[in-house]
C-alpha positions as CSV (number, residue, x, y, z in Angstrom):
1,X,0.0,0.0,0.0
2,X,2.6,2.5,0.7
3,X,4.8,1.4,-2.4
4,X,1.2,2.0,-4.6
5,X,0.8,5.4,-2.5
6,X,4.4,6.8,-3.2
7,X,3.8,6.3,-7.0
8,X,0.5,8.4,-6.8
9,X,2.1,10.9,-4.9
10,X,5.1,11.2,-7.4
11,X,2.5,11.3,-10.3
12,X,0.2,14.3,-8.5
13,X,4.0,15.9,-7.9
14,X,4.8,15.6,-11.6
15,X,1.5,17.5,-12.1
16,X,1.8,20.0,-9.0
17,X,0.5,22.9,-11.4
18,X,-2.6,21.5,-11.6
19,X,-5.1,22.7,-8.6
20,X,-6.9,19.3,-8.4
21,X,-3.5,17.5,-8.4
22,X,-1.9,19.9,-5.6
23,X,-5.2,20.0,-3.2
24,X,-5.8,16.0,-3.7
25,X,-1.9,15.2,-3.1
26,X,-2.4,17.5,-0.4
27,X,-5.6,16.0,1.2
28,X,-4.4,12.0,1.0
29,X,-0.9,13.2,2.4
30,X,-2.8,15.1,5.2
31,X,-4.7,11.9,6.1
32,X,-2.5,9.1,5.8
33,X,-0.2,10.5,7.9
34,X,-2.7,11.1,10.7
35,X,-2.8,7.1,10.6
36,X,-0.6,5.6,13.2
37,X,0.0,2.8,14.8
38,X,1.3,4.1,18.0
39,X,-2.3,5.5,18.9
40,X,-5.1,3.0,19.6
41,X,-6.9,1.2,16.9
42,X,-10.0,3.3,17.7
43,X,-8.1,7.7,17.7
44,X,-7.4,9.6,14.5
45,X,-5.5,12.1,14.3
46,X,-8.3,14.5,12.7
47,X,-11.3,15.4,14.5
48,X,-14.9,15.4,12.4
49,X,-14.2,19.2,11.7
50,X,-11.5,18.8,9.9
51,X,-12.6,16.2,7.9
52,X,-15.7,17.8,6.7
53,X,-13.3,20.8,5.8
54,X,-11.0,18.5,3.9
55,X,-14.3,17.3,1.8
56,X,-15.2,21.0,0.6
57,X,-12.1,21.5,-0.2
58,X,-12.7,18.3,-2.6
59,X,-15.8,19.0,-3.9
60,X,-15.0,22.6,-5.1
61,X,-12.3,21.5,-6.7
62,X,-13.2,22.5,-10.5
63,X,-12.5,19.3,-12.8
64,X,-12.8,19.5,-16.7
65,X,-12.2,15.6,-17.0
66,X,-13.5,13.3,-14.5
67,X,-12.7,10.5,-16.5
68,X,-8.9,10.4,-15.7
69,X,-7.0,8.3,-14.4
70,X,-4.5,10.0,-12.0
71,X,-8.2,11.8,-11.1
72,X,-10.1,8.1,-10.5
73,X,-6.7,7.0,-8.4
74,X,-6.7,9.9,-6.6
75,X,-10.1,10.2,-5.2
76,X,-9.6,6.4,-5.2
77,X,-7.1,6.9,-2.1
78,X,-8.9,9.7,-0.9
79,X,-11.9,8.1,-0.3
80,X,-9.7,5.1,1.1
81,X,-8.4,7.2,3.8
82,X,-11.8,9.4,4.6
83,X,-13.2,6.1,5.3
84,X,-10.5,4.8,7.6
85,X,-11.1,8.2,9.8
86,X,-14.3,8.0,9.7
87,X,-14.7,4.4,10.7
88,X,-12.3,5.6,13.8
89,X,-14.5,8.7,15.0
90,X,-17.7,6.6,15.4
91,X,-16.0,3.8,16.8
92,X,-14.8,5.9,19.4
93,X,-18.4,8.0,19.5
94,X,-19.5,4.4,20.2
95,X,-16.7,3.9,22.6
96,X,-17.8,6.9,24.5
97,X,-21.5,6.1,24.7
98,X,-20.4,2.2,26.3
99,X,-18.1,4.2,28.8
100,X,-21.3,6.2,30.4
101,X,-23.1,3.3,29.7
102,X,-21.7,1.6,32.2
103,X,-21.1,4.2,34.8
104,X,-25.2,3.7,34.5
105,X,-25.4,0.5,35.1
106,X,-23.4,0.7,37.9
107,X,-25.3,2.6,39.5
108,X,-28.5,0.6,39.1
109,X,-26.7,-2.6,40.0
110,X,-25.9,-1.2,43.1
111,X,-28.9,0.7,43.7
112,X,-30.4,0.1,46.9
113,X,-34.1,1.5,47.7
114,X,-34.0,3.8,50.6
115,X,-35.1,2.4,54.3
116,X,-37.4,5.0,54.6
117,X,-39.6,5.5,51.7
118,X,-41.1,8.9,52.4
119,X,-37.5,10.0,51.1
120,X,-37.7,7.7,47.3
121,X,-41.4,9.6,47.6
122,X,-40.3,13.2,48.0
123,X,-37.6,12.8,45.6
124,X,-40.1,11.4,42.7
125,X,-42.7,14.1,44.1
126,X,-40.5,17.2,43.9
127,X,-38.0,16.4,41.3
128,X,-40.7,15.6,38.9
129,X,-38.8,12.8,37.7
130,X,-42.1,9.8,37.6
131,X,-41.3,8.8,34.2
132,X,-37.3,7.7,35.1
133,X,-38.8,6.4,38.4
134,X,-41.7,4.2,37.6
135,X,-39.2,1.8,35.7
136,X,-37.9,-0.7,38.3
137,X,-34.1,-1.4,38.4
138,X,-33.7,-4.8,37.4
139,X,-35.4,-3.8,34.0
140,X,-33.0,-1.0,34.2
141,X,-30.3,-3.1,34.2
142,X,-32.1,-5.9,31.9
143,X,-32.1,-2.7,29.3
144,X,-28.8,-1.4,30.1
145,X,-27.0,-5.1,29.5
146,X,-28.7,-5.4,26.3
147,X,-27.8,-1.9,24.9
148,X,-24.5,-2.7,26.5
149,X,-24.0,-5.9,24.6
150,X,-25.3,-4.6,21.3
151,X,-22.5,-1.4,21.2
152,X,-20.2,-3.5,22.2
153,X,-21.2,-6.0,18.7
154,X,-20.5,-3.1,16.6
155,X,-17.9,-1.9,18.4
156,X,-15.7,-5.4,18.0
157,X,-17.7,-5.1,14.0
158,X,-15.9,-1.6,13.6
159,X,-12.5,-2.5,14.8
160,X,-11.5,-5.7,12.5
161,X,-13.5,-2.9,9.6
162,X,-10.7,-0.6,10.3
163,X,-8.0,-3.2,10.4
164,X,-8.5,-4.5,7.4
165,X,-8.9,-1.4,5.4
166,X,-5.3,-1.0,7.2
167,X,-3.8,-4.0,6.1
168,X,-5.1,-3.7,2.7
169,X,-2.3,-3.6,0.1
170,X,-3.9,-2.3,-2.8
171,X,-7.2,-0.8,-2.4
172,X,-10.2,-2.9,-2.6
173,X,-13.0,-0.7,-3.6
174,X,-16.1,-3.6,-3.5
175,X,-14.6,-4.0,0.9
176,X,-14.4,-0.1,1.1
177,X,-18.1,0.4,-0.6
178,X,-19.7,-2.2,1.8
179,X,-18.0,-1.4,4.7
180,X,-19.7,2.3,3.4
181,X,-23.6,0.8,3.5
182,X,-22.9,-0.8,7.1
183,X,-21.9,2.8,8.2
184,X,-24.5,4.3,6.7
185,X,-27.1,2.0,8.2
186,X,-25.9,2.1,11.8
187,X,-25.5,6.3,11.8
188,X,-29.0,6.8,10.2
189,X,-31.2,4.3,12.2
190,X,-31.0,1.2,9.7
191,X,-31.6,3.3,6.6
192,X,-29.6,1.4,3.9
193,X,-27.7,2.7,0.3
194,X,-26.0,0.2,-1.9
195,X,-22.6,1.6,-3.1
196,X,-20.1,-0.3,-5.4
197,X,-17.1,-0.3,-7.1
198,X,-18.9,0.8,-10.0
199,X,-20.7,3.8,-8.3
200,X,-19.5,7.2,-8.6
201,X,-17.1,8.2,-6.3
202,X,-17.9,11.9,-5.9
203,X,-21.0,10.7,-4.8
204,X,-19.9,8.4,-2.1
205,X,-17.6,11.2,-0.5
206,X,-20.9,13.3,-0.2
207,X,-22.2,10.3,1.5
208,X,-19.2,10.4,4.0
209,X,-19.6,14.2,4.3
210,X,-23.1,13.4,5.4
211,X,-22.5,10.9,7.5
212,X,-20.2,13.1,9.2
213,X,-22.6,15.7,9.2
214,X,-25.0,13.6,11.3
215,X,-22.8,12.3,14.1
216,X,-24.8,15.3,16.5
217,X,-28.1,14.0,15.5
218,X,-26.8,10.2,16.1
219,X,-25.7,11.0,19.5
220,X,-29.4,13.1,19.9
221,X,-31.0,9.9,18.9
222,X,-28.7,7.8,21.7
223,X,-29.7,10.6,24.3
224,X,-33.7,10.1,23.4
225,X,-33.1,6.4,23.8
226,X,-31.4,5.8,26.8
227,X,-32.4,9.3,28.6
228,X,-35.1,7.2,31.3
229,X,-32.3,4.6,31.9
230,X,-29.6,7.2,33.0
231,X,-28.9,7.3,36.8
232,X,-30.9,10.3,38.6
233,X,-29.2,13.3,38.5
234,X,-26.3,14.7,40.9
235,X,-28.9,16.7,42.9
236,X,-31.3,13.7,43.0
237,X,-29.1,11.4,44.4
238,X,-27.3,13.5,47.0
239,X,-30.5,15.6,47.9
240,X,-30.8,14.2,51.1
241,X,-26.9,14.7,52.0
242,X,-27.1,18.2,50.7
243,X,-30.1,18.7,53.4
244,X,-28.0,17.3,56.1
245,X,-25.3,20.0,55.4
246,X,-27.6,22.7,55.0
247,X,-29.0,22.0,58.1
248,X,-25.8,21.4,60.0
249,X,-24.1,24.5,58.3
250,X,-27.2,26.6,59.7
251,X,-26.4,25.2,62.9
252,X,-23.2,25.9,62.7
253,X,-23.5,29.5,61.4
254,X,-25.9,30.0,64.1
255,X,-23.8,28.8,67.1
256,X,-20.8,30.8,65.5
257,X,-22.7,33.5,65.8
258,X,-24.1,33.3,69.4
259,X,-20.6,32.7,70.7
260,X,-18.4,34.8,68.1
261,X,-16.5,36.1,71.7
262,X,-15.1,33.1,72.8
263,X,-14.8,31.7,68.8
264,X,-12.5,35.7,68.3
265,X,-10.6,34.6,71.4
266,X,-10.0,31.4,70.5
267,X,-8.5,32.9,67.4
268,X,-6.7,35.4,69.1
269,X,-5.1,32.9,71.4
270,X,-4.1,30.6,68.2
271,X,-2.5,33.6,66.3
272,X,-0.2,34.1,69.0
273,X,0.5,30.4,69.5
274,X,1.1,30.4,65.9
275,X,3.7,33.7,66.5
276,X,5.4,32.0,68.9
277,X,5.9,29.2,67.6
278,X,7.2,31.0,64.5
279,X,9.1,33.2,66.3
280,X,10.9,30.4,68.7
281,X,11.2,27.9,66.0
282,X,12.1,29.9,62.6
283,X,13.0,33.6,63.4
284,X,14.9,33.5,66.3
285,X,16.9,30.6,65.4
286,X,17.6,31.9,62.0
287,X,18.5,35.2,63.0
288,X,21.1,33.6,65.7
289,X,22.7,31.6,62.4
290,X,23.0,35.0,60.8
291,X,24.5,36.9,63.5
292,X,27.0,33.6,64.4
293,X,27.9,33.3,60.7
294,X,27.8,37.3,59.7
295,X,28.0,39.4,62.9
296,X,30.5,37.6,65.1
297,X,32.8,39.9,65.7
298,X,31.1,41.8,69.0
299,X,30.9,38.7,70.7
300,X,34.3,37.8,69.6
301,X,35.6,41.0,70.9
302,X,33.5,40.3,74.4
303,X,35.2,36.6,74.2
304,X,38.8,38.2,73.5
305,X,37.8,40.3,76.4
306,X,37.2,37.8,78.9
307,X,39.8,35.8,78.2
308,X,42.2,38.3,78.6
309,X,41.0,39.0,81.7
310,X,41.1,35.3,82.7
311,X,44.9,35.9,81.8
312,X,45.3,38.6,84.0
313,X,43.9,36.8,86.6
314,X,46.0,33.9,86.3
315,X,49.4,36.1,86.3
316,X,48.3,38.0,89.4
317,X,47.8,34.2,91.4
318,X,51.2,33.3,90.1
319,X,52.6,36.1,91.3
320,X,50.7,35.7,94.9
321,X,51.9,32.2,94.9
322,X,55.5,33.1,94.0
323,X,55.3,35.8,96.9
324,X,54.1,33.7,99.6
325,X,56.7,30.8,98.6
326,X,59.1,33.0,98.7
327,X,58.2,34.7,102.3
328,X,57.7,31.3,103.8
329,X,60.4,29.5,101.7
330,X,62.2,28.2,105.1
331,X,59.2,26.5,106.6
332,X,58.1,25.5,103.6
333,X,61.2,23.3,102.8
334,X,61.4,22.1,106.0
335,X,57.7,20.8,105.3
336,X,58.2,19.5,102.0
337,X,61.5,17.7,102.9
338,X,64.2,19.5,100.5
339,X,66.6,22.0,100.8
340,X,66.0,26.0,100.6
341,X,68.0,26.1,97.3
342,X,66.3,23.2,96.0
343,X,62.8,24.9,97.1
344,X,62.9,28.0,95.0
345,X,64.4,26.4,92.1
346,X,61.0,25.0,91.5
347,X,59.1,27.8,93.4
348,X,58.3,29.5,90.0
349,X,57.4,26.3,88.1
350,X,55.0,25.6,90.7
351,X,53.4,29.1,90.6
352,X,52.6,29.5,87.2
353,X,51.2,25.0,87.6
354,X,49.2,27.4,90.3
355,X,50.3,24.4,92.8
356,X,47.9,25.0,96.0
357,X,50.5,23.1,98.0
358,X,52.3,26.5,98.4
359,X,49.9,27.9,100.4
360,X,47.6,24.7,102.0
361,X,50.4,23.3,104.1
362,X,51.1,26.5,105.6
363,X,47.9,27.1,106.0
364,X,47.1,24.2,107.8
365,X,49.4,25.1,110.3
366,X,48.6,28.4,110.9
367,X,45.1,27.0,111.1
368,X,46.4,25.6,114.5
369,X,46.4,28.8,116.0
370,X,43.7,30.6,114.1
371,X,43.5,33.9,116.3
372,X,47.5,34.5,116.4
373,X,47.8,33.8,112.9
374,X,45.0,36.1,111.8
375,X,46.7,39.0,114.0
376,X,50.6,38.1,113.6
377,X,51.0,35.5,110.8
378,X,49.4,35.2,107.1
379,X,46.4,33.8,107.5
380,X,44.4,36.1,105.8
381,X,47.2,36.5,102.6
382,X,46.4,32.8,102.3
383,X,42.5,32.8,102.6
384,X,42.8,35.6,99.4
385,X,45.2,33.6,97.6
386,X,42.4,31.4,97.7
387,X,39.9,33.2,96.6
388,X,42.3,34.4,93.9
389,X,42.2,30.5,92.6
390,X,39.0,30.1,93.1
391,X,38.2,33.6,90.7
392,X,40.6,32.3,88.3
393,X,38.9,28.5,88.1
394,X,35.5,30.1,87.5
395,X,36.5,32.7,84.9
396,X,38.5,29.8,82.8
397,X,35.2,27.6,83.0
398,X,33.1,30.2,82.0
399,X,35.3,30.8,79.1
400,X,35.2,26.9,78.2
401,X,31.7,27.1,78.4
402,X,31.3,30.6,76.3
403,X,33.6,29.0,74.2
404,X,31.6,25.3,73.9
405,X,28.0,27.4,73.3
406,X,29.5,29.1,70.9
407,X,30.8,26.0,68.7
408,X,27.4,24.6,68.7
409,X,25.2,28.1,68.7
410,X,24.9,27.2,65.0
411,X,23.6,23.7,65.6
412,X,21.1,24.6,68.4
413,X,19.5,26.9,66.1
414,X,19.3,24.2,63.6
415,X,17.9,21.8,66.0
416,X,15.2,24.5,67.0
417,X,14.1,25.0,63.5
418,X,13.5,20.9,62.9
419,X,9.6,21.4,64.0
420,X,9.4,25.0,61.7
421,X,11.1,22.9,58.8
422,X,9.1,19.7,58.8
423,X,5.8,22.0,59.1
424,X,6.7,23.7,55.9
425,X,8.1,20.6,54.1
426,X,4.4,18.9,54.6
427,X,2.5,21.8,53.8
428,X,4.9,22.3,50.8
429,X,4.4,19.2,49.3
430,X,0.6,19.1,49.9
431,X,0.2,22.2,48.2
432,X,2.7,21.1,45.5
433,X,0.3,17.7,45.2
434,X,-2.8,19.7,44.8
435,X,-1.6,22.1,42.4
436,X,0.0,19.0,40.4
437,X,-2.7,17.1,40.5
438,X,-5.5,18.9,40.2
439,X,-4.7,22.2,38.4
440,X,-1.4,22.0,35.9
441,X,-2.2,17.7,35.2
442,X,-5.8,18.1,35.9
443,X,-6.1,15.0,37.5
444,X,-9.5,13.9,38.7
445,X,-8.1,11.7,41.5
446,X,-4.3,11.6,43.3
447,X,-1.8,9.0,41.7
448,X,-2.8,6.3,44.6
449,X,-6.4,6.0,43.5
450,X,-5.1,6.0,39.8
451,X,-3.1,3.0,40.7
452,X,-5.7,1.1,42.1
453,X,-8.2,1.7,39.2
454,X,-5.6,1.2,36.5
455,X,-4.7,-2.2,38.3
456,X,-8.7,-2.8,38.4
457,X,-8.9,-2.3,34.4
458,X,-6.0,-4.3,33.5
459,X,-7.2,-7.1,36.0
460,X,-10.5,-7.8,33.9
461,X,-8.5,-7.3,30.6
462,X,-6.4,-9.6,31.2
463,X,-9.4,-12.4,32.7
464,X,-10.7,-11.7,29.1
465,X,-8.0,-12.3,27.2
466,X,-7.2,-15.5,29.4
467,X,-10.5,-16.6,28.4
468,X,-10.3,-16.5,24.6
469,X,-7.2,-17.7,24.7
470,X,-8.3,-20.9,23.8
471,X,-11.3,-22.8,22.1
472,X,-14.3,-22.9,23.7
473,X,-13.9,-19.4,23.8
474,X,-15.2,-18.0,27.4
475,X,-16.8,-14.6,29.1
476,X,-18.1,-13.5,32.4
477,X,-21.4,-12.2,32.9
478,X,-22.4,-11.0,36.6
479,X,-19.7,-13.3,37.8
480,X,-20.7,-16.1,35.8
481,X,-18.6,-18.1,33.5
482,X,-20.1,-18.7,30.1
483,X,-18.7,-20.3,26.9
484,X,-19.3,-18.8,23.8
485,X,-19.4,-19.5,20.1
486,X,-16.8,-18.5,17.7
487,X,-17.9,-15.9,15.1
488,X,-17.3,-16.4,11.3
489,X,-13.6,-14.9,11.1
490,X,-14.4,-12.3,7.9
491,X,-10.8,-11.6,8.0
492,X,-9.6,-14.6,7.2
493,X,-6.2,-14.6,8.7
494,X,-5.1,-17.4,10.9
495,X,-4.8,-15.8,14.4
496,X,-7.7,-16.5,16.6
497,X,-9.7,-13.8,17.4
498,X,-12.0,-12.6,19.6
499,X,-15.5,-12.8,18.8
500,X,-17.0,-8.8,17.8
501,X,-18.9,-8.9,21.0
502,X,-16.0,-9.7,23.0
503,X,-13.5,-7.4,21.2
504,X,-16.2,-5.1,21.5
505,X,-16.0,-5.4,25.8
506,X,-12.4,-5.5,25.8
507,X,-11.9,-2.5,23.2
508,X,-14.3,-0.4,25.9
509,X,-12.4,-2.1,29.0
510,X,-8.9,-0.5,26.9
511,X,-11.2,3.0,26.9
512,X,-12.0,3.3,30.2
513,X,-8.3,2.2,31.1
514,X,-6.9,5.3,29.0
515,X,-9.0,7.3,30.5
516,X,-6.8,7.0,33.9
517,X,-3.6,6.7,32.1
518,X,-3.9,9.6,30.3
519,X,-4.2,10.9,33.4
520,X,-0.8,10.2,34.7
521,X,1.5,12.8,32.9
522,X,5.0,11.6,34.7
523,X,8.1,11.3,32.8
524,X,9.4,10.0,36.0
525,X,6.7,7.1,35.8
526,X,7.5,7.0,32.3
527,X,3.9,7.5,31.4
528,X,3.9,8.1,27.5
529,X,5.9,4.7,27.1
530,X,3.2,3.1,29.3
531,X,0.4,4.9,27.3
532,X,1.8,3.4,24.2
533,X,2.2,0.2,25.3
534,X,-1.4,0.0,26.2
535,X,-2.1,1.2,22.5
536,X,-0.9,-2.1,21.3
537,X,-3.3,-4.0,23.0
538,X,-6.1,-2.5,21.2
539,X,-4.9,-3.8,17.5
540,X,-6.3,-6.6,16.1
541,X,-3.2,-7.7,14.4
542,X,-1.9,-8.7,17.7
543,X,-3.1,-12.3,18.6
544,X,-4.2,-13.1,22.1
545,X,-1.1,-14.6,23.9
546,X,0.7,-11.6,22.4
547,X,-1.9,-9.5,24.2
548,X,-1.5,-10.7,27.1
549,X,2.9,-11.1,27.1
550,X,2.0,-7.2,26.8
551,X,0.0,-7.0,29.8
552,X,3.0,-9.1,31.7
553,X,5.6,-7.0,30.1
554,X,3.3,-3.7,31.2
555,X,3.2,-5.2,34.9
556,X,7.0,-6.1,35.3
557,X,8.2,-2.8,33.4
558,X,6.6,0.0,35.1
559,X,7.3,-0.1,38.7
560,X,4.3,2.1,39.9
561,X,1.8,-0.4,39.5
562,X,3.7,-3.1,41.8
563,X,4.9,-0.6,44.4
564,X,2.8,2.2,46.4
């Protein structure tokens, strides 16, 4: 086909001064490059607009010999591609209807009449809604299943339509011009037209224009139909909660109200909580780093200050010591056994060691004679050398400590900033989260949920391709195992395929699964590989064990789905 489709082009090229062969070169190259197989079976890369635009520009296109060939090849190829697109739009119209389809049926299959039924009556009373409510659920359901069943026939129908106008390698008009009735028939409520290779093909792309035309009334015509089996609206079937919480929030408005002094004390009181704790925890902290890091050199001056006066301090006991050896250095050898010389050879040592012994043994004696010492001896000199050590201990502590607090002034600020700074992470990545989420991905639900109702999807894709994956063919209905018989195969290849009703279900299961993926938008979590993986599951080419060797290499591949 694409050998067959580079020779037209070149031929349309050759005769680019033509305005039929530049817009019709144009057109075909416009929509067969919007064909991928990287997208699923069902998306186009055109929306109905421009499709409907791409047909004007076609039929004003002023011809003065239909009966050419590079003309009849042309709108050949044209036509082949307008209905590839078009197949894809309504299957995914389709598509769409099964998805809220079952979001119905859900609801009905769930449905559970109210305990009290004064509330059922008031709902059908004042919502005016008797028409919707006088059908009982189960035939609700009954309905629902059948309509259900009956997309999902065409739906399976549509998708081996589209892939074998794909795989076509030369066009096969007779396929493209029945698979044209069928279309026809289904969008205009069973009217029929019988188009063949013979017909004129201007006429059939008027046909496509109008079928495109009439997608709105199509989906008008669903609405009518299925409009009594819908689920109650979202004010219906939350009336009663929104009662509740206009009750309760009169209530609470009122008891605000009555005791709005304590409530603006209570407020008061947790703004200055709040102050404090900001002040204690972020502030002061942060303004202690500063000034440690940035405006250190005040109390580096008081620290050179102190410890010069610790210095000073220290000299002037030395010096006492020295003085008071040296007035008792004859008693003093005696006591310590050793000669005079021998004494104040080691008097100053000792001194500046600020050796106590100096002045305790002495002291001790004079201690003897407490009264005659005090008036006649040193007593005193001794009691203020004393002190004197006892200054100079505390002053060189205090500097250790000073000089300890100030090491780690830095790290008890940090430590008193830990609350401050895991407040601000959480509410940090909270908001982040919700911004994320909610306004720049516009998520409908956080990445946890998403998880659980991808895994959901995939679950019950996977349980159907497991069971058509051999013959008797099998599918579940309300949790019921059935077997089911194989479908003529109009294809006529030699994988084994679902049947359309089957492909059908599993083609909307694939829907309703892109319609969380999409949702992801991660390149952490690698989310347009995992999107494109999940594309391949939705062509028909694929057979059924490849299907599901996808779904294992989707489950082992992206690690989100395995771990929380």
């Amino acid at each position: 086909m694409e050998k067959h489709l580079d020779n037209l082009q070149q031929r349309l090229h050759s005769s680019i001064n033509n305005l039929w062969c530049r817009t019709l070169g144009n057109e075909i190259n416009r929509l067969s490059s919007s064909l991928s197989n990287k997208v699923p079976v069902y998306r186009t890369g055109l929306t109905r607009e421009q499709l409907i635009t791409s047909i004007k520009l076609i039929q004003d296109l002023n011809i003065t010999s239909t009966h050419n060939d590079l003309y009849y090849s042309s709108l050949k190829n044209y036509l082949f591609f307008l209905s590839i697109h078009t197949h894809k739009l309504v299957c995914e119209i389709l598509l769409d209807h099964v998805y809220h389809l079952k979001q119905h049926l859900r609801y009905w299959k769930h449905d559970e009449p109210s305990k009290l039924a004064i509330i059922d009556q008031i709902k059908t009373t004042f919502l005016l809604d008797q028409d919707r409510d006088d059908i009982r659920s189960t035939e609700k359901v009954k309905f629902l299943n059948q309509q259900e069943q009956f997309l999902s026939n065409i739906i399976g129908r549509l998708a081996y339509t589209i892939t074998s106008l794909e795989q076509q390698e030369e066009i096969n008009l007779d396929s493209v011009m029945n698979f044209t009735n069928e279309l026809y028939k289904l969008l205009f409520d069973n009217a029929s037209v019988d188009y063949n290779s013979h017909s004129d093909l201007v006429d059939v792309i008027e046909v496509y224009s109008q079928m495109l035309n009439s997608f709105d009334e199509f989906k008008l015509r669903w609405a009518a139909l299925m409009h009594l089996y819908y689920r109650p609206t979202h004010i219906k079937r939350y009336l009663p909660y929104y009662i509740c919480a206009t009750s309760i929030g009169l209530y609470t408005v009122y008891k605000v109200y009555t005791n709005r002094e304590q409530i603006i004390n209570y407020i008061y009181t947790s703004y200055d909580s709040l102050t404090f704790f900001v002040n204690e925890h972020l502030i002061a902290p942060l303004k202690t780093i500063y000034k440690s890091t940035f405006e250190s050199r005040a109390s580096q001056t008081a620290f050179e200050n102190s410890q010069l006066n610790y210095i000073n301090s220290k000299k002037i006991l030395e010096e006492m010591l020295e003085e008071y050896g040296r007035e008792h250095a004859g008693t003093l050898s005696q006591i310590n056994n050793a000669s005079l010389q021998e004494f104040l050879s080691t008097l100053n040592e000792r001194a500046r060691n600020e050796d106590m012994n100096i002045v305790m043994k002495n002291y001790q004696l004079e201690m003897n004679q407490p009264i005659r010492s005090a008036l006649l001896g040193d007593l005193i000199k001794g009691i203020l050398i004393q002190v004197q050590k006892v200054k100079v201990d505390g002053e060189g502590l205090v500097i250790q400590i000073d000089q300890l607090m100030k090491q780690n002034e830095i790290n008890f600020s940090l430590l008193a900033t830990i609350p401050a700074i895991l407040l601000i992470t959480f509410l940090t990545i909270s908001t982040k989260n919700v911004i994320s989420n909610f306004l720049i991905k516009q998520r409908k639900f956080d990445i946890s949920t998403l998880r659980q109702r991808i895994i959901r999807k995939m679950r019950e894709i996977e349980h159907i391709l497991i069971f058509n994956i051999e013959t008797p063919a099998l599918t579940m209905n309300n949790n019921e195992i059935i077997v089911t018989e194989k479908e003529h195969n109009e294809n006529h290849n030699h994988l084994e395929v679902m049947t359309n009703l089957t492909y059908g279900r599993f083609l909307s299961l694939v829907y309703e699964l892109k319609y969380f993926t999409n949702q992801i938008k991660s390149k952490r979590m690698l989310s347009n590989e995992f999107n494109e993986d999940i594309n391949l599951l939705t062509h028909t080419q694929l057979s059924v064990q490849q299907k599901i060797l996808i779904i294992q290499q989707i489950c082992h591949s992206y690690s989100f789905l395995v771990h929380s």
